[in-house]
C-alpha positions in Angstrom: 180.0 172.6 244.5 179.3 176.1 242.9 176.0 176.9 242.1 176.9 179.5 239.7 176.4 177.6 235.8 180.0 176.0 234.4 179.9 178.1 230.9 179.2 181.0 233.2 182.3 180.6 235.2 184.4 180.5 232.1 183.0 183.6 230.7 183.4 185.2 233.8 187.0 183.8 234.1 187.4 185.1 230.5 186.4 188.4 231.6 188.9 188.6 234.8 191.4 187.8 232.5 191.2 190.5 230.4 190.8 192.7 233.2 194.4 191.3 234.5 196.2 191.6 230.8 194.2 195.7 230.6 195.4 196.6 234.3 198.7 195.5 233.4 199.0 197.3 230.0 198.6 200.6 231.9 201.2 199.8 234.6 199.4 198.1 237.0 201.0 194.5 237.0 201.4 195.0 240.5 197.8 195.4 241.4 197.1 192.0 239.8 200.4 190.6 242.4 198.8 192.2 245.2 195.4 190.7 244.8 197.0 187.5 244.3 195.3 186.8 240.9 198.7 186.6 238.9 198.0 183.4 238.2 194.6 183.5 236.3 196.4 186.2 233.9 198.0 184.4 230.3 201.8 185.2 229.6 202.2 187.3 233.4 205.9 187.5 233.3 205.6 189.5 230.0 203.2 191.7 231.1 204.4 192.2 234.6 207.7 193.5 233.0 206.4 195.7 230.5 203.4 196.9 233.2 206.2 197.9 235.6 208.2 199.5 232.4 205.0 201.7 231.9 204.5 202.5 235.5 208.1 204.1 235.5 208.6 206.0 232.6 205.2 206.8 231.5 204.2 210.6 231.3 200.3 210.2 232.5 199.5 210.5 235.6 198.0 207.5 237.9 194.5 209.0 237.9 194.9 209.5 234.0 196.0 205.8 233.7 193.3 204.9 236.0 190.3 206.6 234.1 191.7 204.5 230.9 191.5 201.3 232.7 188.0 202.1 232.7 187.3 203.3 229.6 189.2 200.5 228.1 186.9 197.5 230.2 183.3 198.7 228.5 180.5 200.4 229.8 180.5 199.2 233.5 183.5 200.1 234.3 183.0 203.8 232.8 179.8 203.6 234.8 182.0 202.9 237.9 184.5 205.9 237.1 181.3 208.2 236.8 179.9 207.5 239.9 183.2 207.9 241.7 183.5 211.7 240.5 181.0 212.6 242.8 182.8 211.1 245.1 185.4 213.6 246.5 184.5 212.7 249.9 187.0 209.4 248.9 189.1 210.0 246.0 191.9 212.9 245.9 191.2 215.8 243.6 193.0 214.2 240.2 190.9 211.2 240.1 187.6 213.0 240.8 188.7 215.4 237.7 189.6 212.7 235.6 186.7 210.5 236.0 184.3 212.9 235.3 185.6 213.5 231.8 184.8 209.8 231.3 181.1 211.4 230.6 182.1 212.2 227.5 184.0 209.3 226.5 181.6 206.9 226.1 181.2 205.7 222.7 177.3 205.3 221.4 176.2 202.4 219.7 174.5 202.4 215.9 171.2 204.0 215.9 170.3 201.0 213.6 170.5 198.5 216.7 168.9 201.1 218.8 165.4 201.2 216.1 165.5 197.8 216.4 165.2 197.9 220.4 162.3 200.3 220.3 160.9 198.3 217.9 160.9 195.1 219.8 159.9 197.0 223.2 156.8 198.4 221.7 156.0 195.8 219.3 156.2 197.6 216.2 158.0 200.0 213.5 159.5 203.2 214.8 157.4 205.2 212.3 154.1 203.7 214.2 154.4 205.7 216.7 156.5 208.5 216.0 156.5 210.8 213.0 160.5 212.0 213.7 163.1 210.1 215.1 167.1 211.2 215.4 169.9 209.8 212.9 172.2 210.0 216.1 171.8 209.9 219.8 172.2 213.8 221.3 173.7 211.9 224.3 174.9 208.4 225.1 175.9 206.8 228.1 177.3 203.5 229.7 173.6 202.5 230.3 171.9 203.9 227.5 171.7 206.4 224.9 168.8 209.2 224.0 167.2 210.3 221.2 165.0 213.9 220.2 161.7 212.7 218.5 158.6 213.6 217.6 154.9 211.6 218.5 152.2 211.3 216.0 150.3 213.9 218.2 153.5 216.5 217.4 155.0 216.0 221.2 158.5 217.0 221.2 160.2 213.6 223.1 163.5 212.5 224.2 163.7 208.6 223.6 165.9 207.2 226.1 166.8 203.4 225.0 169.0 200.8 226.3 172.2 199.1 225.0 171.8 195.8 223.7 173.2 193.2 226.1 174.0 195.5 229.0 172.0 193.5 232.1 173.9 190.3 231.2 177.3 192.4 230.8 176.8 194.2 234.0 176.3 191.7 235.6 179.3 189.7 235.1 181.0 192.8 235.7 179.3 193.1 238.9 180.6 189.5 239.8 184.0 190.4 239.0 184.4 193.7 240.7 182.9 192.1 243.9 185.5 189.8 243.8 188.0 192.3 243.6 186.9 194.2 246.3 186.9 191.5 248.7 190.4 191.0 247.8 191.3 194.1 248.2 189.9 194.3 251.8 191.8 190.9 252.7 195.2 192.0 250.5 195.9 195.1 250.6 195.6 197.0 253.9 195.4 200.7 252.7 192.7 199.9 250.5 190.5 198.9 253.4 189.3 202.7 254.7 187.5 202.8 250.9 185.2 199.8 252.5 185.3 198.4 248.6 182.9 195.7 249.3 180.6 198.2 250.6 181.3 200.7 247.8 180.6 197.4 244.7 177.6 196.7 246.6 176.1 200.1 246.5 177.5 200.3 243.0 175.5 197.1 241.9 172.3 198.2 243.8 172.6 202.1 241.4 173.3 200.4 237.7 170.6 197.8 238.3 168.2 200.4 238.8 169.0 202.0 236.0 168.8 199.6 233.8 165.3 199.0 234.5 163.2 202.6 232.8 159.9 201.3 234.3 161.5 202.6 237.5 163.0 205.5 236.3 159.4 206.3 235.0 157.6 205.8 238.1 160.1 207.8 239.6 159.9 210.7 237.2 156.2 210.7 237.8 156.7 211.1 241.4 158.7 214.2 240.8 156.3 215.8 238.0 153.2 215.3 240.6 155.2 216.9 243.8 156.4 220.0 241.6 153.2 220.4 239.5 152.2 223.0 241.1 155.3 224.7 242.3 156.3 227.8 240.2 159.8 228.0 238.2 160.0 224.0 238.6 160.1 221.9 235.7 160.0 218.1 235.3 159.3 215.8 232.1 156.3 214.1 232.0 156.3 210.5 231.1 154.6 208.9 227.9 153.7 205.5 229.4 152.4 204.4 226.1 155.7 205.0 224.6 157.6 203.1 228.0 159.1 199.9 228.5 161.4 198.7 231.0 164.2 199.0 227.7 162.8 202.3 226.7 161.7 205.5 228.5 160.0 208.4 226.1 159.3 211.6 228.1 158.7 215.3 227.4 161.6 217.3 226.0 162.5 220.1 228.6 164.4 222.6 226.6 166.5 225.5 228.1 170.4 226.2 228.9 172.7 223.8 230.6 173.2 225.4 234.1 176.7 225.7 234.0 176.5 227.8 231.0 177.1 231.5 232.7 177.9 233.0 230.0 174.5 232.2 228.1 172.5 232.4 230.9 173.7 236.0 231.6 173.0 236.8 227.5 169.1 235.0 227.6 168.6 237.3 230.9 168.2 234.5 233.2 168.2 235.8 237.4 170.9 233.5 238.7 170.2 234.6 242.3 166.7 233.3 242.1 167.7 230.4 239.9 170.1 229.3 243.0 167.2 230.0 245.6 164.5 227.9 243.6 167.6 225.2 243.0 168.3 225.1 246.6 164.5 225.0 247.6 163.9 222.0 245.0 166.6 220.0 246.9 165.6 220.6 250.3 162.1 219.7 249.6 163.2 216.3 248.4 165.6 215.9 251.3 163.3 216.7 253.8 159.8 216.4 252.7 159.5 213.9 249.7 161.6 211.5 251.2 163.1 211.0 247.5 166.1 213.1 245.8 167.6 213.1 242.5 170.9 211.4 243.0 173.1 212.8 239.9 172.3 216.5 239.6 175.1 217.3 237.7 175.1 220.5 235.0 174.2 218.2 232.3 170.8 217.2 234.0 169.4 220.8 235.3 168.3 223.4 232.6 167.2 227.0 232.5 164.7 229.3 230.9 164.7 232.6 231.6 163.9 234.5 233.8 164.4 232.1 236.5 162.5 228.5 235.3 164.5 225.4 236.5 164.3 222.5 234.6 165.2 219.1 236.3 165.4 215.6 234.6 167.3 212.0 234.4 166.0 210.4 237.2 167.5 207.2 236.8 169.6 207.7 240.3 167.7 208.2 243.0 168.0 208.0 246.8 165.1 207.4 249.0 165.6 209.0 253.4 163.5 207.0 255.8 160.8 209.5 257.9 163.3 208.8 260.6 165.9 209.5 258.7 165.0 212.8 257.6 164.2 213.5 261.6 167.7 212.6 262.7 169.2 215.0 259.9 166.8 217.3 260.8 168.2 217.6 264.4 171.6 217.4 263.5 170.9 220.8 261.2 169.6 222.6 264.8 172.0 221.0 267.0 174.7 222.2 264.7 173.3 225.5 264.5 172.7 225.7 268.0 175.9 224.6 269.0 174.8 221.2 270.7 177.8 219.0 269.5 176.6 216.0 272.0 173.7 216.2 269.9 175.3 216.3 267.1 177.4 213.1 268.2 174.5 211.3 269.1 173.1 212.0 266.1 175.7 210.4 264.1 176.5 207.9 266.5 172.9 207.0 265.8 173.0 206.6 261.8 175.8 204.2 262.5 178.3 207.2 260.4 180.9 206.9 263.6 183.6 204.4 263.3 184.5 201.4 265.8 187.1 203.7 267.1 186.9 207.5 267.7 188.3 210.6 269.5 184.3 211.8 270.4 186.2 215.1 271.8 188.4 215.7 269.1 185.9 214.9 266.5 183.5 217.5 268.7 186.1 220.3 268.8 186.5 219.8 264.9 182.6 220.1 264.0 182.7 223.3 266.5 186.0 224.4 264.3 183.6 224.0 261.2 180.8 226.1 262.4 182.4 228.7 264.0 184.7 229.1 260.4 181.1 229.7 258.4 178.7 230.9 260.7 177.3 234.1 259.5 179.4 234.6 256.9 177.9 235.2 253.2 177.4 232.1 251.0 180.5 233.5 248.6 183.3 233.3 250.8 182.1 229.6 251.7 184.7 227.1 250.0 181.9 224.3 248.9 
C-alpha cells in the first residue's frame, strides 16, 4: 500500500499528465511511447499523430523544442533547463545554448503577492522596515525574484523573495521527474550514459537548497568573513534582521556585469588583474575554504574599476571534503608532473572511472591533453 496521501497521488497523476499532452504538443509523442506512459496521457492517439506531424515538419530545432517543453511546465522545469547549461560536459552545444536563454524567460510574478510575502515573513508592513521598495523585480527567477530597496537606516538592499507556492510545486515536480528518469534508465538504452536518476537526484538536492534563504544567508556570511580582508574582493553582507527562510535582504553590490567588455574597457577597469583576482577567488574556495560558489555565471560577478570584483547569489553552492581537496590537489602535480598512474589512481579513487575502462588508452589521452597545453599562453587555450 503506498504511503504517499491518495489526493496527493491524483495531483501528481494530474501533473504527469500534462507533462505527457505538453511533450507531445512539441513532437515528442514518442518519448511518452518509449517511457511506456502512453497510457496515463487523455486522447493519445490524437496527440501521438499530430506530435509526430510536428516532429516532421516543424522548423525549430530539437534543442529549441526542448527548451519550450520547459518553459511551458513552470518554474521547475526552467530551473532544470538552467542547470543543464552548465552542463556541456553532457549535452551537445545547441542545447547548452538554448537553455541558457531560458534565464531570461522566466516570467515574474505580481510585486503585490511578493509585499504580501515579506510581509508575512517579517510580521509586518513593508513600509516598517524599509523606507523604498521596487514597483517591479530587477530580476526574477524560477525560485524567486529580487527587489532594490532601501532600510530605514538608508542601506541600499537587494530583497530577494520567494514565489508563493514553489516548495509544494517543486516538489511534486521532483516526484515526477524521478520517475521519469528511472524510466528512462530501464526504457531507453541510450539515455542511460546521462545516469538521469543520478542527474534528478542531484537536481532535487540544488533547488531544495535554494529554496530555503536561511541557508543561502549563512552561506553568504561564510564568504563575506573569508574575503573581508582580501583586497579587490567583494561580497554582500547579510541583514539578518531583514532574513527569513522566504526572504533574504543583503547589501546591494553595484558595478558592471563581467561580460560587459565593452563598458568595462570605457569605466577603465584592468581586465588582466580582474581575471587574476577572479581566478585567485576560485581557487581559494576550491582548495582552502572547502566551499565554492556553484553558478558563477556573468550575471552573478560585477566590476568596479580599477580592478574590484564583486561576487554574489550564493544560493548554489558546493562543499570538497579536506580529502577531497588533497586528492585534487595531487592530481594537479601528477598531471603537471607527468605521473599519469597517479593521475589514474587518483580518479580511480574519487570513484570518476567507470566499471569498464581502457586505463592505457585513457592514460595516453590525459598525456595527449597536457602535452597540447603545456606551456603555452592562456589565449591559445580553447576553454
Amino acid at each position: 500500500m503506498s504511503l504517499i496521501p491518495f489526493g496527493r497521488q491524483l495531483k501528481r497523476l494530474g501533473r504527469l499528465r500534462h507533462v505527457g499532452v505538453v511533450l507531445s504538443r512539441h513532437g515528442f509523442g514518442w518519448l511518452i511511447v518509449s517511457l511506456h506512459l502512453d497510457r496515463v496521457i487523455p486522447f493519445r492517439k490524437r496527440f501521438f499523430r499530430g506530435s509526430m506531424r510536428a516532429e516532421e515538419g516543424t522548423a525549430q530545432t530539437t534543442a529549441a523544442r526542448v527548451a519550450h517543453v520547459l518553459e511551458e511546465l513552470g518554474p521547475t522545469f526552467v530551473k532544470l533547463g538552467q542547470v543543464l547549461a552548465s552542463r556541456a560536459d553532457l549535452l551537445p552545444p545547441a542545447f547548452v545554448e538554448e537553455f541558457r536563454k531560458l534565464q531570461d524567460r522566466v516570467q515574474p510574478f505580481p510585486t503585490s503577492e511578493a509585499r504580501k510575502a515579506v510581509e508575512a515573513e517579517l510580521g509586518g508592513p513593508v513600509s516598517r522596515f524599509f523606507d523604498a521598495f521596487d514597483a517591479e523585480p530587477f530580476a526574477a527567477g524560477s525560485i524567486a525574484q529580487a527587489y532594490n530597496a532601501r532600510t530605514k537606516d538608508g542601506r541600499q538592499v537587494v530583497v530577494k523573495v520567494r514565489r508563493p507556492g514553489v516548495r509544494d510545486l517543486l516538489e511534486n515536480d521532483i516526484a515526477i521527474l524521478g520517475r521519469l528518469a528511472e524510466l528512462a534508465e530501464r526504457y531507453v538504452p541510450e539515455y542511460r550514459v546521462l545516469r538521469p536518476v543520478l542527474l534528478v537526484d542531484e537536481f532535487a538536492q540544488t533547488v531544495r537548497r535554494e529554496t530555503d534563504f536561511i541557508a543561502e544567508a549563512s552561506n553568504t556570511q561564510r564568504f563575506a568573513e573569508a574575503f573581508t580582508d582580501t583586497p579587490h574582493i567583494r561580497v554582500p553582507r547579510v541583514l539578518w534582521n531583514l532574513t527569513t527562510a522566504g526572504v533574504l535582504t543583503v547589501d546591494r553590490l553595484e558595478g558592471i556585469p563581467i561580460y560587459n567588455a565593452q563598458a568595462m574597457a570605457a569605466a577603465g577597469v584592468d581586465r588582466k588583474r580582474v581575471a587574476a583576482h577572479l581566478a585567485d577567488c576560485f581557487m581559494r574556495q576550491y582548495f582552502e575554504l572547502g566551499i565554492f560558489h556553484a553558478d558563477p555565471h556573468g550575471g552573478n560577478l560585477v566590476v568596479q574599476a580599477p580592478e574590484e570584483l564583486g561576487i554574489f547569489d550564493f544560493g548554489q553552492t558546493g562543499r570538497m571534503s579536506e580529502a577531497l581537496r588533497a586528492k585534487l590537489g595531487t592530481a594537479i602535480l601528477a598531471a603537471v608532473q607527468r605521473d599519469f598512474d597517479m593521475v589514474m589512481d587518483v580518479i580511480d579513487d574519487l570513484g570518476a572511472l567507470p566499471d569498464v575502462v581502457d586505463a592505457e588508452q585513457l592514460k595516453t589521452d590525459l598525456a595527449a591533453i597536457v602535452d597540447k597545453y603545456a606551456g603555452i599562453t592562456l589565449k591559445r587555450v580553447n576553454l
